[in-house]
N, C-alpha and C positions, 0 to 999 in steps of 0.2 A: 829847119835848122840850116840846111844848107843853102837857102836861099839867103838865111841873114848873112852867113860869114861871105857868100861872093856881094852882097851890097855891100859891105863894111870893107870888101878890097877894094873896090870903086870908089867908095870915101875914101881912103886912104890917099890912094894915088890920085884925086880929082885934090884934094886940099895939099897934097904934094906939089902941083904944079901952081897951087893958088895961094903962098902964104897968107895975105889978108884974112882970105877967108878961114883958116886954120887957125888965125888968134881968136877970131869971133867964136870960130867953135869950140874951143877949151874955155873960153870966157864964158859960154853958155853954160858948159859942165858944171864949172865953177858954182857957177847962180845954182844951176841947179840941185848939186852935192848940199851947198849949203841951205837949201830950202827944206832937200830931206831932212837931213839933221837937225834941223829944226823942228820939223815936222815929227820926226819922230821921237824928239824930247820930250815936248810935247803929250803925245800918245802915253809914251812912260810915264809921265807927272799922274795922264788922267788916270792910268792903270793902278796907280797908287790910292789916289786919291778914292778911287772905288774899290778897291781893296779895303781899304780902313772904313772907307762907308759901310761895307760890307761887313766890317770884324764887328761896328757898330752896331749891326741894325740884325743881326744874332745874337750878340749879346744883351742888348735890347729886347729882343722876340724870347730869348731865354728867362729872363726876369719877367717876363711878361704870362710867361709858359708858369714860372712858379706862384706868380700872381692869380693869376689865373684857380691853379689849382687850391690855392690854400683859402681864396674868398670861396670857392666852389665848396671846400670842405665844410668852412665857415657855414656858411649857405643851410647846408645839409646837418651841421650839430643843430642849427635853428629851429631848423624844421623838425627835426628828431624832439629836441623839448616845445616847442609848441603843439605840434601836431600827431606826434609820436611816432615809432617806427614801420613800416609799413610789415606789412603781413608777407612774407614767400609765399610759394608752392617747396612743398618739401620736394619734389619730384625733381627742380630744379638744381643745376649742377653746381651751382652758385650757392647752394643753403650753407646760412652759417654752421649747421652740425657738423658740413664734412670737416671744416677744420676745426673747430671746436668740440668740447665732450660732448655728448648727447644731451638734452634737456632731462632732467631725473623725470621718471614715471612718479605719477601724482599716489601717493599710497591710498590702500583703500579706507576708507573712514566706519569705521563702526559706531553703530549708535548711540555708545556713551559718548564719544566727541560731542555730540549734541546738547546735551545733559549738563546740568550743573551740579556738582558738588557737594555731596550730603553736608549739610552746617554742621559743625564740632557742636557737643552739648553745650561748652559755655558761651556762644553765640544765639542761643535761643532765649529769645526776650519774652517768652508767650507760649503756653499753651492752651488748646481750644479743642474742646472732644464735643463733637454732634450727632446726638443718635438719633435709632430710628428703629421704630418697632410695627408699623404697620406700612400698605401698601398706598404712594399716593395717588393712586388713582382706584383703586377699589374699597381703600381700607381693610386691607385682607391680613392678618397678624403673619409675619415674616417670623420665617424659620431660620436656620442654619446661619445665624447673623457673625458676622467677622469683622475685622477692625483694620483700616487700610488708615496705614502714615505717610503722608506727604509733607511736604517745608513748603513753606511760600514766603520769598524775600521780597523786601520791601522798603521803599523810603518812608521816613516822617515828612509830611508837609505841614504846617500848621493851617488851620480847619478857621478859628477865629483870631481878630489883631490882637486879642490879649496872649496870647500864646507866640504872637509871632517873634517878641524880642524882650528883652525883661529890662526893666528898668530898675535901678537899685537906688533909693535916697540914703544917704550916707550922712551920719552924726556923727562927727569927728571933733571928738574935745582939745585943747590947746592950752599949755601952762606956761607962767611964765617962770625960768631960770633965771635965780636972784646971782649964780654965779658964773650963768654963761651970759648974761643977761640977754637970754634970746630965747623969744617964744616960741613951743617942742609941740606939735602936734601929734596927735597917735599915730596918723597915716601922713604920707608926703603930699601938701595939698597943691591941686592945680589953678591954673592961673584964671579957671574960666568957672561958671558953676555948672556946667554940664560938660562931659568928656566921654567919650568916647570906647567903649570896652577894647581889650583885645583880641578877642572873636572876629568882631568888625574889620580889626585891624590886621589880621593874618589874614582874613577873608580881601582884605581890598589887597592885600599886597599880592596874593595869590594870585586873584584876575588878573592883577596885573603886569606882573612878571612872568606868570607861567601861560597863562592863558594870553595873555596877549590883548584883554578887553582894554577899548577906549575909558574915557572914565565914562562919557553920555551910557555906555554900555555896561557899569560898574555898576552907575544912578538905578537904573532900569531892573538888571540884578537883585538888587536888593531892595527894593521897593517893591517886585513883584512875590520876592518868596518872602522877605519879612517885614515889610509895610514900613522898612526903615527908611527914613527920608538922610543924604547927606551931600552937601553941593560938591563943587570941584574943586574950591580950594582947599576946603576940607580931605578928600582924596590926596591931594598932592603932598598937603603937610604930610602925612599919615604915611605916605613913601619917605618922605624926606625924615622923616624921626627916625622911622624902621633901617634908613639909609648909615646913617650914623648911628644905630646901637650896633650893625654889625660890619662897622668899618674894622674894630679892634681884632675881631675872629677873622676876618677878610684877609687882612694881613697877614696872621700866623699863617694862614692857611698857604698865602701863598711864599712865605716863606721857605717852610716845612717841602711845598712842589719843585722850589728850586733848588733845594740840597740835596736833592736826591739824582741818582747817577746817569737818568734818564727822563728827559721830559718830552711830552707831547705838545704840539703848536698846532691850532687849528683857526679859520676864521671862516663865517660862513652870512649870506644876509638873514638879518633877524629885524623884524620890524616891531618897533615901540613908539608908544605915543608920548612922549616928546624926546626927540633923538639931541643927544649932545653935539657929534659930528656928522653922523648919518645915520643910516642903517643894518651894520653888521656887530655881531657877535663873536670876539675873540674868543678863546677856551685855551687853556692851559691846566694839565695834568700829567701828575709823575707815570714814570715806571712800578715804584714799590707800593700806592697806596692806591682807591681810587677816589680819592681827596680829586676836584676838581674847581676852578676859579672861573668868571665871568667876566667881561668886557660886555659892554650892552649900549646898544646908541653910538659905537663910536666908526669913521671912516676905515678904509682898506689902505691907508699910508702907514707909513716904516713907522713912525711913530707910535704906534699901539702895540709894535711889536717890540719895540726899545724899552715901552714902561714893563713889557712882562719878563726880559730878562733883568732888569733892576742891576744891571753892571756886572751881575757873576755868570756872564754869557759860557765863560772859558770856562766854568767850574762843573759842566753836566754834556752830556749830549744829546743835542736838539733833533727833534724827531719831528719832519713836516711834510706838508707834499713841496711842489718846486716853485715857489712863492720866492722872488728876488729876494726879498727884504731877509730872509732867515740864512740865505745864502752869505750875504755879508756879514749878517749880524754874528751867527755861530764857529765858532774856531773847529766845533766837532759835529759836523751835520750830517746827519744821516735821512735819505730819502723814504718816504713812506710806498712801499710796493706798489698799494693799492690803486695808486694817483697812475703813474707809468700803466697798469696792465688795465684800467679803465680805458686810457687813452688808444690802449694798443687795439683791443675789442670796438671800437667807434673806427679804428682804422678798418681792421678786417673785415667788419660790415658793410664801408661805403658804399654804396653806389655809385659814386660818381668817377672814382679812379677806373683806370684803364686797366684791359686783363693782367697785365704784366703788374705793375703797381701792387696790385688789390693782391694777385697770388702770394707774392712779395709779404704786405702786410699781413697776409693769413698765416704765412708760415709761422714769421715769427712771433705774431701775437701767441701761435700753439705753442714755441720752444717756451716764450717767456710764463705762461700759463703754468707749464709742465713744470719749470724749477721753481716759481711760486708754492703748486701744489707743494713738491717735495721740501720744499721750505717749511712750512705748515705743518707737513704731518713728522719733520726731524724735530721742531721746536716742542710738540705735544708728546715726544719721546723722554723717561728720564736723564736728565741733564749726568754727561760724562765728559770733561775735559778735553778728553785724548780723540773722544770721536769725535765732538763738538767740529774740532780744527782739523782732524781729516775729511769730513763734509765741507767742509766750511772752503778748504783748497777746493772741491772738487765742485763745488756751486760757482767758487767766484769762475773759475775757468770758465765752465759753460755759460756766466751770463756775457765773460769777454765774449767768447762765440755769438753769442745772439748780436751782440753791438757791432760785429764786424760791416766794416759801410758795403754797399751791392749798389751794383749802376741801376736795380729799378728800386731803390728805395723813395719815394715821395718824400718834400721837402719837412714836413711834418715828421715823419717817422727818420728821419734825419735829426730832426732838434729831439725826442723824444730818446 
């Protein structure tokens, strides 16, 4: 230090005696001040510019961090319905018991579980009494003889083709009205000379809405139990008749679901052999009755939900899980439990979240579990007004609790 300040008095007084050379060295300063300045503008521009790269490229890494995790989740529901979930060790500190109830103890089964059902007397088609008075293997006369009842149930098959289907020829006379001038048959005649019973015809409809049979699979059906031959267009009409007799009941019906104070919405895939838009089945059902309506063949768009309100959306309250489309649709929506505390249990089992996360998710999967229970067992209580709305304050409270946001909730249980 002290070596600089006695050079800097030597500069002084050496450009003291030297003007020339004393403009060149403040000229030099000059240059130089202004190079730092530059220089160090410079520096600040970059420090910015890497800043903001930086506010980038963690905000980036962030969404990428949620990405991440919710394909991960994704991932692992996959694998859970493919493959199913894998097995613990209970011993492990991680088992879902600790924060869920225990699994129930399997009761024990006694040996009428097993057993079927004595038939009532007027379910008895038959009796068959078989005696027996000697030994068969010695022919030795049996003593002390007793009488032991058993049922034995059983299907009809038919045994030969004349049994398997009946055929009816039908003589049906026809007059003529001189004053309706129109010819009356006794019975309503068809268009064809052979037709089809309605046996047949609950039977194909059967397969084929409940069961779910192809027609190739309807054919085969009834060709093997009753030797009955009928192709597929014949199947198809045979839906389409049955389609239009209970168009008129189809409607009451679902009229009847939407005037009542509470309806259920549900849509689920259901597969049919010939689909209109696709493959799911709508369901629509009251609160007061359990009258229930179908959708069958048709796609998962708003649209299948707009035909089952039929415009008196505002007139009931819509009961669904969290499907956008009922969101808009309904002025008075109410979420279905069930949907949320599925979701929360898929949380608190992942594997994949991190210890923090998953603790996180187990917690509250327990609280939301716990005020469902007691949901459940107040509803199964006789209905009181007055208590009704004092549970009723003290549930909504504690679900606000459960919904309160925490820095490790996962982006999932976030939208949840």
């Amino acid at each position: 230090m002290g070596m600089t300040i006695k050079r800097a008095r030597i500069d002084a007084r050496w450009y003291a005696h030297n003007p020339d050379r004393k403009r060149v060295y403040w000229r030099n300063l000059k240059k130089l001040h202004h190079a730092a300045r530059e220089r160090v503008q410079a520096q600040d521009n970059l420090i910015k510019e890497q800043a903001e790269h930086i506010r980038l490229l963690l905000q980036e890494n962030a969404l990428q961090k949620k990405l991440i995790e919710t394909l991960t989740l994704r991932v692992e529901e996959l694998e859970t319905m493919v493959l199913g979930r894998k097995r613990k060790d209970h011993n492990q500190h991680d088992d879902p018991s600790s924060f869920s109830s225990p699994p129930k103890s399997r009761m024990p089964r006694d040996a009428s579980s097993y057993h079927r059902t004595i038939p009532s007397p007027e379910d008895i088609t038959k009796e068959e009494t078989h005696t027996i008075d000697s030994c068969p293997d010695g022919n030795t006369p049996l003593t002390k003889i007793k009488t032991i009842v058993y049922y034995e149930e059983d299907i009809v098959l038919p045994q030969e083709p004349s049994q398997c289907k009946t055929v009816i020829k039908r003589h049906v006379e026809k007059g003529y009205c001189t004053t309706c001038t129109k010819w009356r048959p006794a019975l309503p005649l068809p268009p064809t000379s052979v037709v089809i019973g309605s046996r047949v015809r609950a039977f194909v409809s059967y397969a084929s809405i409940i069961l779910r049979l192809s027609y190739d699979q309807i054919q085969h059906l009834l060709n093997d139990l009753y030797a009955f031959s009928i192709s597929q267009g014949e199947i198809a009409n045979i839906l389409d008749r049955e389609a239009v007799k209970l168009t008129s009941p189809y409607e009451q019906r679902k009229t009847m679901i939407r005037e009542q104070i509470g309806v259920h919405y549900d849509e689920t895939g259901w597969k049919v052999p010939c689909e209109d838009q696709g493959n799911h089945a709508w369901v629509m059902t009251g609160t007061k009755t359990p009258d229930a309506v179908f959708l069958m063949g048709r796609s998962r768009g708003k649209g299948n939900a707009e035909e089952w309100m039929g415009g008196n959306n505002a007139q009931h309250i819509g009961i669904s899980d969290d499907y956008g489309a009922y969101r808009t649709l309904l002025e008075t929506h109410q979420l279905c439990f069930v949907h949320p505390l599925r979701k929360l249990r898929d949380l608190a089992q992942s594997d994949t979240l991190d210890h923090a996360m998953r603790e996180q998710c187990r917690g509250t999967y327990a609280q939301f579990s716990s005020l469902y229970a007691d949901l459940r067992a107040i509803l199964a209580t006789p209905f009181d007004l007055e208590e009704r709305i004092r549970v009723r304050d003290q549930l909504i409270t504690r679900l606000q609790t459960i919904t309160l946001p925490h820095p490790n909730d996962p982006q999932k249980l976030k939208t949840i």
